[in-house]
N, C-alpha and C positions, 0 to 999 in steps of 0.2 A: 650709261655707257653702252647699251644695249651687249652685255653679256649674259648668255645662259649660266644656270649653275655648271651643268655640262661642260658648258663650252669653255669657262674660266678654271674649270676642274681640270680638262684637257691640258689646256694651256700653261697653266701652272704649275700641273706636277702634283697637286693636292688632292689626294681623293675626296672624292663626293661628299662621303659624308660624314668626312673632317669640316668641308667646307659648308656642308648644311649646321652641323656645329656650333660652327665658328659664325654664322649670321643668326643662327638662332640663342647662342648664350651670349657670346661674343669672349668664350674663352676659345682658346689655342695655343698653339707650339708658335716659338719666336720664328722658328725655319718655315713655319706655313704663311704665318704673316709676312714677310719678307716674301718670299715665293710670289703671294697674289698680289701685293704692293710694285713687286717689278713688274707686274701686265698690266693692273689698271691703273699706275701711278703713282706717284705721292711716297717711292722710296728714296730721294734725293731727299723731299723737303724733311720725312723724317729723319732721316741722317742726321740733318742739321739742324736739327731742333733738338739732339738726342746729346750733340756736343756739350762738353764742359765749359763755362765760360772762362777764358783764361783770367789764372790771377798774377796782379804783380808789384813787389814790393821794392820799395824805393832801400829799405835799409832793415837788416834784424829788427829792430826794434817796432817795425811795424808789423811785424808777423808773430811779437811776443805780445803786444798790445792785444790783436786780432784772437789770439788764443783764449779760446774757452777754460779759465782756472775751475778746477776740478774741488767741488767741495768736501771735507768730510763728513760723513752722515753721523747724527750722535746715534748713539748705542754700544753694546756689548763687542765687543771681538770675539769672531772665533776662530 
């Protein structure tokens, strides 16, 4: 994309060397990823990939079916 680290550090908002960091471990703050996502791109598509996928049921009984029954572990009480 012909960005400097500088120059994307500038741009961003993110210091240096958060951003040295962040290409060298590839951890970071959700707020820096965002940040440099809005300059070199690709913060819409994560958005939308980040979505839930809606769910939809036609009647209760399909959303009691859908439900995970909870089992009891044997052993002791305490």
């Amino acid at each position: 994309m012909g960005f400097t680290q500088a120059g994307l550090s500038a741009r961003s908002g993110v210091p240096l060397g958060t951003l040295r960091k962040f290409e060298r471990t590839g951890l970071g703050s959700t707020e820096a990823l965002v940040k440099l996502l809005s300059i070199v791109g690709g913060l819409e598509a994560t958005i939308e990939a980040a979505k839930p996928e809606a769910l939809t049921f036609a009647s209760i009984d399909e959303v009691l079916k859908d439900a995970p029954r909870s089992r009891r572990k044997n052993g002791w009480r305490t």
